[in-house]
SEZA-357453 format. One line per field, with one value per residue: residue number from 1; chain; z, x, y of N, C-alpha, C in turn. Coordinates in steps of 0.02 Angstrom, whole numbers. Layout:
<rs>
pos = NUM:...
unit = A:...
n.Z = Z:...
n.X = X:...
n.Y = Y:...
ca.Z = Z:...
ca.X = X:...
ca.Y = Y:...
c.Z = Z:...
c.X = X:...
c.Y = Y:...
</rs>
This chain:
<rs>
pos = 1:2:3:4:5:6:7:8:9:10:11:12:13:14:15:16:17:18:19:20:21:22:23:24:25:26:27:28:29:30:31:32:33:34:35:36:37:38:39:40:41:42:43:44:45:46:47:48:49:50:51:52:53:54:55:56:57:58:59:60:61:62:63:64:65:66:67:68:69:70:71:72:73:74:75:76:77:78:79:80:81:82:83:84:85:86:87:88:89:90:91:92:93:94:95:96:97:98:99:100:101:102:103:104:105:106:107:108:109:110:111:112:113:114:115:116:117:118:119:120:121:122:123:124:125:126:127:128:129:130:131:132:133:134:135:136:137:138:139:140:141:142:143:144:145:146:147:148:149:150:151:152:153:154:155:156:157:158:159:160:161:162:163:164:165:166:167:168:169:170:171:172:173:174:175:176:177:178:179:180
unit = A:A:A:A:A:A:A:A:A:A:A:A:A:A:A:A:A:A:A:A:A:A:A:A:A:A:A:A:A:A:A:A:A:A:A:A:A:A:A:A:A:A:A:A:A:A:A:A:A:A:A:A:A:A:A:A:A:A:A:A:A:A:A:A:A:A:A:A:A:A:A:A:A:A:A:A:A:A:A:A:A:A:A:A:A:A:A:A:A:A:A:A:A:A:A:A:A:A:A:A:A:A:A:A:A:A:A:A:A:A:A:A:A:A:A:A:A:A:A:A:A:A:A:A:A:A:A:A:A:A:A:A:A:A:A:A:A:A:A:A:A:A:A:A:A:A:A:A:A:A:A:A:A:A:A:A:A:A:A:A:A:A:A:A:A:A:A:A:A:A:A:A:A:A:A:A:A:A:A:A
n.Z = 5485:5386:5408:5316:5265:5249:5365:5458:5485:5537:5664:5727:5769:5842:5951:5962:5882:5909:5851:5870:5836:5704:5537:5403:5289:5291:5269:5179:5056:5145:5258:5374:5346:5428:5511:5525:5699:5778:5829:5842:5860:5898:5928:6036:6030:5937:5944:6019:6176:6199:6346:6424:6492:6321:6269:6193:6087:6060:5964:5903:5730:5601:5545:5397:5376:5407:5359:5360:5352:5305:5387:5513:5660:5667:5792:5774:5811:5794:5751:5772:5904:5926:5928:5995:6107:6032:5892:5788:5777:5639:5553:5426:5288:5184:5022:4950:5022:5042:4937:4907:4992:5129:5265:5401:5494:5555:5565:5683:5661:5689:5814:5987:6034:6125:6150:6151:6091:6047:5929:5918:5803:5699:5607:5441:5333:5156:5064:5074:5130:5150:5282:5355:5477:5521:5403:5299:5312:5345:5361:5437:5446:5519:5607:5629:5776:5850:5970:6144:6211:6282:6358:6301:6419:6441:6437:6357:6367:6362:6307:6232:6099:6002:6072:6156:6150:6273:6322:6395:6510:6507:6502:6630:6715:6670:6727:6855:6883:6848:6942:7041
n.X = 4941:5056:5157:5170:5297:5291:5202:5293:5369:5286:5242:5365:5368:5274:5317:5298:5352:5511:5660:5815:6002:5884:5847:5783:5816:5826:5705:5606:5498:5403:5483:5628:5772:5918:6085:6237:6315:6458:6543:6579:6571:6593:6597:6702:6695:6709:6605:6463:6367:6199:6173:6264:6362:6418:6574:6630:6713:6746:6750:6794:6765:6858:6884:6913:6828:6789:6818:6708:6672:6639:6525:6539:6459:6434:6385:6339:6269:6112:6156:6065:5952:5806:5625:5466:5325:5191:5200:5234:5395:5472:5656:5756:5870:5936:5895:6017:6113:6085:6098:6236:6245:6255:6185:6075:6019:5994:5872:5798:5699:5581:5534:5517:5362:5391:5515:5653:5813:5964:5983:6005:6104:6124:6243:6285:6377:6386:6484:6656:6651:6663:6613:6538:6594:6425:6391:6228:6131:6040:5843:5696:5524:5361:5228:5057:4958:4830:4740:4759:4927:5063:5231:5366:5499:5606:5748:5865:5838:5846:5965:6127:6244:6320:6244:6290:6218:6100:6043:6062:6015:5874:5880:5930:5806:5730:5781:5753:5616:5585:5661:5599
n.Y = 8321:8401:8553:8692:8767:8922:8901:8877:8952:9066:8996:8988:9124:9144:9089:8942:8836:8784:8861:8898:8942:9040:9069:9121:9118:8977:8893:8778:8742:8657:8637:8641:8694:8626:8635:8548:8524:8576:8465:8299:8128:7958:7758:7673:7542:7406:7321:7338:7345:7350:7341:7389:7553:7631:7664:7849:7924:8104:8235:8398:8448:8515:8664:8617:8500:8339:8159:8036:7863:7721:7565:7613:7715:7859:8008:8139:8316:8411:8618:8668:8703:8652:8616:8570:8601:8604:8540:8373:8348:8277:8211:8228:8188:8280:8316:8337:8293:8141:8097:8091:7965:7977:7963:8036:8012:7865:7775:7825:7949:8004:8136:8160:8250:8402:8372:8488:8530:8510:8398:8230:8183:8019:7965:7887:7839:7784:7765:7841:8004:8185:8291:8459:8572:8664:8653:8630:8479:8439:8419:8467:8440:8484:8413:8412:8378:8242:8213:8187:8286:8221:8283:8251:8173:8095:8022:8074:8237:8397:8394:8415:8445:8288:8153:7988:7819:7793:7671:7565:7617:7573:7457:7436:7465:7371:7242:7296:7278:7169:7090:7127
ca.Z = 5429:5378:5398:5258:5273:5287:5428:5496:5515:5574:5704:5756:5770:5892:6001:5953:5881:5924:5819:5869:5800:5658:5483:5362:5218:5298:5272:5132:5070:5196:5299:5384:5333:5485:5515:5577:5752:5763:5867:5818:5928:5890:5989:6060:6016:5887:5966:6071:6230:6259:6438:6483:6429:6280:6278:6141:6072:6031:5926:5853:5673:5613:5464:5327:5375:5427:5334:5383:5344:5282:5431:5581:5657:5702:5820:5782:5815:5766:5765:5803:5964:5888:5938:6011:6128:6004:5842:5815:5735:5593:5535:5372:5266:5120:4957:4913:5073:5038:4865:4922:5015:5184:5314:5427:5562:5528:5603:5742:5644:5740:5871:6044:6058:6190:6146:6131:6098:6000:5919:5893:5729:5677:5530:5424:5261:5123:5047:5115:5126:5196:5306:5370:5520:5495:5332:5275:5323:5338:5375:5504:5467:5600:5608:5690:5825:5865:6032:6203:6222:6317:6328:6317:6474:6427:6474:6311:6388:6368:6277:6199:6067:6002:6159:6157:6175:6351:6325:6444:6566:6505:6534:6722:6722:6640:6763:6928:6867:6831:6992:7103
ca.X = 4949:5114:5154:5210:5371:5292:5185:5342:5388:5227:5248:5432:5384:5215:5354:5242:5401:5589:5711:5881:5970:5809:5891:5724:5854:5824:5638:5593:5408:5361:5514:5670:5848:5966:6132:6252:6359:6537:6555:6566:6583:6609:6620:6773:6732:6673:6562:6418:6323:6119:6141:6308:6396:6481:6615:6628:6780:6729:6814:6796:6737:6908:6849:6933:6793:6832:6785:6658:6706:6577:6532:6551:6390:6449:6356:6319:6213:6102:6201:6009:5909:5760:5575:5387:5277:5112:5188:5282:5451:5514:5702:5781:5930:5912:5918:6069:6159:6053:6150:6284:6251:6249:6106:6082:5973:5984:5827:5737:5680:5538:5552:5452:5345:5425:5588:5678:5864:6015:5966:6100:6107:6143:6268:6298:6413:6382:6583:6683:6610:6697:6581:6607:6551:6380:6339:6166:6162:5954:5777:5639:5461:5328:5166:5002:4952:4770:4709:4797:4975:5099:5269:5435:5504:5634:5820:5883:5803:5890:6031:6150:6306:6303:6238:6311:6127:6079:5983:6093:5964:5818:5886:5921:5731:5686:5810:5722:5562:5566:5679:5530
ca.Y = 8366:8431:8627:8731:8823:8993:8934:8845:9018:9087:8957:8994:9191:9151:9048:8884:8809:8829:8847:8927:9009:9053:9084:9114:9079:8895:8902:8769:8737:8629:8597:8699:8642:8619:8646:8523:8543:8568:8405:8207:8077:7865:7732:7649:7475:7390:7281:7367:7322:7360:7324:7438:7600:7606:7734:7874:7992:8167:8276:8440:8451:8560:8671:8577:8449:8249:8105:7999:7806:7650:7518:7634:7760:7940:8044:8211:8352:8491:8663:8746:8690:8639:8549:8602:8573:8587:8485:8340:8348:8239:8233:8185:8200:8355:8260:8324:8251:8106:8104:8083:7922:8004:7935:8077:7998:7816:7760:7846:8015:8044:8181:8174:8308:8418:8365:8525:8502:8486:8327:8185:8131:7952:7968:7848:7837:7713:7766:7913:8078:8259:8337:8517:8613:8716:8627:8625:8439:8389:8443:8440:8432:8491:8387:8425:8308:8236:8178:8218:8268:8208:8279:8229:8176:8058:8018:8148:8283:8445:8374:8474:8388:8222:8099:7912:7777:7758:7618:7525:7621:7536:7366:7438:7470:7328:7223:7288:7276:7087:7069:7153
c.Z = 5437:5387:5338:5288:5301:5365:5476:5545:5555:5636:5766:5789:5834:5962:5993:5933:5883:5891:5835:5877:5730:5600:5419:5301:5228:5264:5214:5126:5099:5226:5327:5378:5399:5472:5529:5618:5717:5802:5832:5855:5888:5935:5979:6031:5964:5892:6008:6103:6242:6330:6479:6438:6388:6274:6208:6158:6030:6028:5906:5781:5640:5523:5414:5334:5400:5381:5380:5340:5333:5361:5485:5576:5675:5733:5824:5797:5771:5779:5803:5867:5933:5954:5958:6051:6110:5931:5832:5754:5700:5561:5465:5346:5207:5080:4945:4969:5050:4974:4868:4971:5095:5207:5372:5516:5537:5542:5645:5727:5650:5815:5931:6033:6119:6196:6113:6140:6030:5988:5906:5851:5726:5623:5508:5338:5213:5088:5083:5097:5183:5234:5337:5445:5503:5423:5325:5273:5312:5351:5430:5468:5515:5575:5662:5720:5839:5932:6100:6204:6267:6318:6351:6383:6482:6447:6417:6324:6395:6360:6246:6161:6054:6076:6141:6175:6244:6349:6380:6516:6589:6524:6613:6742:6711:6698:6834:6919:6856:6911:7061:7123
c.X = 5016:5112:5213:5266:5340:5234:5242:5366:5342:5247:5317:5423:5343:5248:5321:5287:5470:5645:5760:5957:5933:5847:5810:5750:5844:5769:5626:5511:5380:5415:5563:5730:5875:6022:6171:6318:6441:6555:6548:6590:6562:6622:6685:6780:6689:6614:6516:6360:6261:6146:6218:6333:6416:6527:6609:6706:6725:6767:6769:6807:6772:6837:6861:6893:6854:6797:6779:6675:6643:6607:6565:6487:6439:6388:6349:6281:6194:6146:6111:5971:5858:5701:5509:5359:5203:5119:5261:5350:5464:5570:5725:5834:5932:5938:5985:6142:6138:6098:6217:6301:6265:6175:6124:6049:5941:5928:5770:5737:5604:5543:5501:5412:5355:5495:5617:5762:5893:6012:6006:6061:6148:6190:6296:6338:6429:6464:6591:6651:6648:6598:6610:6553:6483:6355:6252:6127:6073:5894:5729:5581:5408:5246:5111:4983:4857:4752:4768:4880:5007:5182:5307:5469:5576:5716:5867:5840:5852:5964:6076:6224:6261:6314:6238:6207:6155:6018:5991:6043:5919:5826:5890:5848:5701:5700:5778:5641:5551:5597:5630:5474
c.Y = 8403:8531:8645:8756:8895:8999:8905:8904:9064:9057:8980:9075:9200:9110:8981:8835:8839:8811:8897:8914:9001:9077:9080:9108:9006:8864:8869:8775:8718:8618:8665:8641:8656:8584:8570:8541:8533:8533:8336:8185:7987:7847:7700:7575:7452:7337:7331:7340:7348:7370:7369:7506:7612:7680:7767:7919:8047:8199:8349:8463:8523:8583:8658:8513:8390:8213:8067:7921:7768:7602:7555:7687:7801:7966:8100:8245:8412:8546:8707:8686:8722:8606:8590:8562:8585:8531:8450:8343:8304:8257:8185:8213:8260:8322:8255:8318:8204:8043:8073:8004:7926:7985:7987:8073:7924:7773:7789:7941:8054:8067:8177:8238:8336:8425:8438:8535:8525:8435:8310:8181:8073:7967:7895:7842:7783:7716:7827:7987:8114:8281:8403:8547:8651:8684:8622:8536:8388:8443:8441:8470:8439:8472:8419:8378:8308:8194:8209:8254:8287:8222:8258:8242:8132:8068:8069:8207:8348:8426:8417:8444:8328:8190:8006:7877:7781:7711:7569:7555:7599:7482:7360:7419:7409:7267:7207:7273:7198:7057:7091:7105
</rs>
């Protein structure tokens, strides 16, 4: 079950969820808008590896905004350190980013529970689009959970900026685990 906005805030006030910094101008009917960071980060090559690092450039997000380009991901983040350990986060784009042909979290917009962070965002731009520091940029959703939980424990753990994949870790794991 979804939470309303004003218990979003209920929620945020009993410490139950964390949002900072808390802006109750954010506060929609069922969701909270979020910011985005004054950081972006791309990778180096245009090809990318599962199984090793891939390098990133990060920049600073000047306040005359950057454009964002078609057929490349950007990495950004939340500007608020966000998440809960009683419900589970969902993230999305605010229509009228959305509008604009902006993908804000191209894929993986469910949040661990636990996960409390500066979330990367996926960006993605179907033609050019300015973005600007602090913009009003997407949403989160906070679900109620049923049966045990378990929290977030994971290799984004206390993240903070956009964070390049480490998936190239899993294949380590996956690597010794078949070589055992």
């Amino acid at each position: 079950m979804i939470l309303t906005g004003p218990e979003i805030q209920r929620q945020v006030d009993a410490g139950r969820i964390h949002i900072s910094p808390f802006d109750d101008e954010q506060v929609s009917p069922n969701s909270y808008d979020f910011r985005l960071g004054d950081r972006l980060a791309w990778y180096v090559s245009d090809t990318l590896d599962c199984r090793k690092p891939n390098g990133v450039v990060t920049v600073v997000i000047p306040d005359e905004g950057i454009v964002l380009q078609p057929d490349r991901i950007y990495l950004g983040s939340t500007y608020e350190r966000m998440g809960s350990e009683h419900y589970v986060p969902i993230i999305r784009a605010r229509s009228s980013t959305a509008r604009l042909g902006l993908f804000i979290h191209v894929t993986a917009d469910l949040i661990d529970i636990g996960s409390i962070n500066h979330w990367t965002l996926q960006l993605h731009a179907v033609q050019p689009v300015r973005i600007y520091p602090g913009m009003r940029i997407g949403q989160v959703t906070f679900w109620r959970t049923e049966g045990d939980i378990e929290l977030y424990r994971g290799k984004y753990r206390n993240s903070s900026g956009p964070m390049a994949s480490l998936i190239h870790l899993d294949a380590e794991r996956e690597s010794s685990a078949v070589s055992s």
